[in-house]
Residue, then its C-alpha position, 0 to 999 in steps of 0.5 A: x950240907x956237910x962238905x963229905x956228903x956234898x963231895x960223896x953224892x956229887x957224882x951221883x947214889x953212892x955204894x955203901x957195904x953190906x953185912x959184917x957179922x955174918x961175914x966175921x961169923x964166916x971167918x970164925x967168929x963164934x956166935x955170941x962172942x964180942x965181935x968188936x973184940x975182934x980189932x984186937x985180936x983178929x985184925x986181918x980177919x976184921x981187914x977181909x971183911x973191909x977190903x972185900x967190900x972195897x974190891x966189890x965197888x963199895x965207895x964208903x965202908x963201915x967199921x966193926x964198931x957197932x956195938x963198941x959202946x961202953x954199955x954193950x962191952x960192959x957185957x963182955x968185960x971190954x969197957x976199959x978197952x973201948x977207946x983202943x976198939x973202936x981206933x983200931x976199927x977205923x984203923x983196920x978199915x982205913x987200911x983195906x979202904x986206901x984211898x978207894x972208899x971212905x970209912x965211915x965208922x959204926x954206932x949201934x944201940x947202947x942196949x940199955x933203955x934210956x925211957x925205962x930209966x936204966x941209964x941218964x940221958x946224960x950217961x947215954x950222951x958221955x958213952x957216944x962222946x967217948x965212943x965218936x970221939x975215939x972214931x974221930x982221933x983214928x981220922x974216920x971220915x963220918x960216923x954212922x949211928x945205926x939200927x936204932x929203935x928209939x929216936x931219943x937215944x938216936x938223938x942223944x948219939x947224933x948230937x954226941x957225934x956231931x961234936x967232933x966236926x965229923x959228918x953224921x949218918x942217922x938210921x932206925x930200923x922199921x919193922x914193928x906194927x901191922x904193917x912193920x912201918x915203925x920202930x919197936x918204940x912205935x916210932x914211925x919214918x916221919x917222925x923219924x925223920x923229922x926228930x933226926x933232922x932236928x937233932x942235926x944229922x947230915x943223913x937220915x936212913x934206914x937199916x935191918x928189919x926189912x928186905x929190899x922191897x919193902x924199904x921202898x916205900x920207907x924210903x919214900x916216907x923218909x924223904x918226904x919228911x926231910x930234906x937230908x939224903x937218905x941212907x938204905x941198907x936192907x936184909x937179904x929177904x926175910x931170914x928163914x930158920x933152917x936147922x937152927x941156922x939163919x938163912x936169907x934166900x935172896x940172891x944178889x940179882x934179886x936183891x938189886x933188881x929193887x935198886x932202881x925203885x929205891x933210886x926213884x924214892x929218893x935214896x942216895x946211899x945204897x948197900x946191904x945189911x944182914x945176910x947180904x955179902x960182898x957179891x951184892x955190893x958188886x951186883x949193886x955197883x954194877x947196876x949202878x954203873x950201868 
């Protein structure tokens, strides 16, 4: 086990952090914008988000990072500014960490498809290289490749990461198929867990796609499948549409009535995704407490 995982879970779960998007969204950033782009030009909005999760109990934070590949910024115009993007996300949440969390940084999807040929796993490879080892240089303390559909690319993006000596956290996201047990590749969490433990993560997970209770029995899945920690960070319920906005009814009370469960199937890092905020990061922290 990486040193950094042993040294988190020695005491026990450990809290990780909820949503950022809708938090940046909160402050102003507009729908459809870049939110990556916001570590250039909105730092101290960027920084909110981070230490508000910080004072709310999170042990290990996230950066905003996640779409800062040079694939998804090709999108906005930013590829010549992705290095400087995802320093200055490790940057602004180290910052708001201090000494009080870790900070480990985010990779999302690269949003091109590697099975129907849009890109070499090659190309796919060198753009996580570039990506983990600008979050390496800014001293993140682990990387966390995250809301992944298809476990080849998430394999591609493990074994990018991995080269910088940094700790690895693998997550798909579950929510496909009759019973909405499988990523949209039809992968399901044991063969997920089996081709991400191959790949070398330190921790496998999941995030998005689900709320609280359903992830239960995922956890259960992914934990049988591996010997790794297991990493869940779940929506707020299932999002309901009102008058064009999205809306997650769940309340903090309700969304960490479900922790014990997940505690019990095996999970050791806990926190939040769409549409949770920093007052069920502090309901989580204090449950766990307790």
């Amino acid at each position: 086990m990486h040193p950094t995982i042993a040294k988190l879970i020695s005491n026990g779960p450990v809290v990780t952090d909820g949503a950022w998007g809708t938090q940046l969204q909160a402050r102003g950033l507009p729908v459809g914008a870049c939110p990556d782009a916001w570590n250039l030009s909105e730092p101290e909005k960027v920084e909110q988000v981070a230490r508000a999760y910080v004072d709310a109990g999170s042990q290990v934070i996230l950066t905003n990072t996640f779409g800062a590949n040079r694939f998804a910024l090709a999108r906005h115009a930013l590829v010549d500014q992705a290095a400087e993007i995802n320093r200055r996300g490790v940057e602004i949440s180290r910052r708001a960490a201090a000494d009080r969390a870790a900070v480990f940084a985010s990779m999302g999807p690269s949003g091109v498809m590697l099975m129907l040929g849009q890109v070499s796993a090659d190309d796919l490879k060198a753009a996580f290289a570039e990506q983990a080892q600008a979050m390496a240089d800014a001293a993140a303390d682990g990387i966390v490749i995250e809301t992944m559909s298809d476990p080849a690319e998430a394999a591609l993006a493990v074994a990018a990461a991995h080269e910088t000596g940094l700790p690895v956290v693998a997550c798909m996201t579950f929510g496909s198929g009759a019973k909405k047990d499988r990523t949209m590749m039809g992968t399901t969490p044991e063969q997920a867990a089996e081709q991400l433990t191959a790949a070398g993560a330190d921790v496998i997970g999941t995030n998005c796609g689900q709320g609280i209770a359903s992830m239960i029995e995922i956890c259960h899945r992914l934990r049988a499948a591996t010997d790794r920690p297991i990493w869940i960070k779940a929506n707020a319920g299932l999002p309901e549409i009102v008058d064009g906005e999205t809306v997650y009814r769940q309340t903090p009370t309700e969304f960490a009535a479900h922790v014990p469960a997940l505690l019990s199937a095996g999970a050791l890092f806990l926190g939040g995704c769409c549409g949770t905020t920093p007052a069920f990061i502090r309901t989580v922290a204090e449950g766990l407490k307790q």
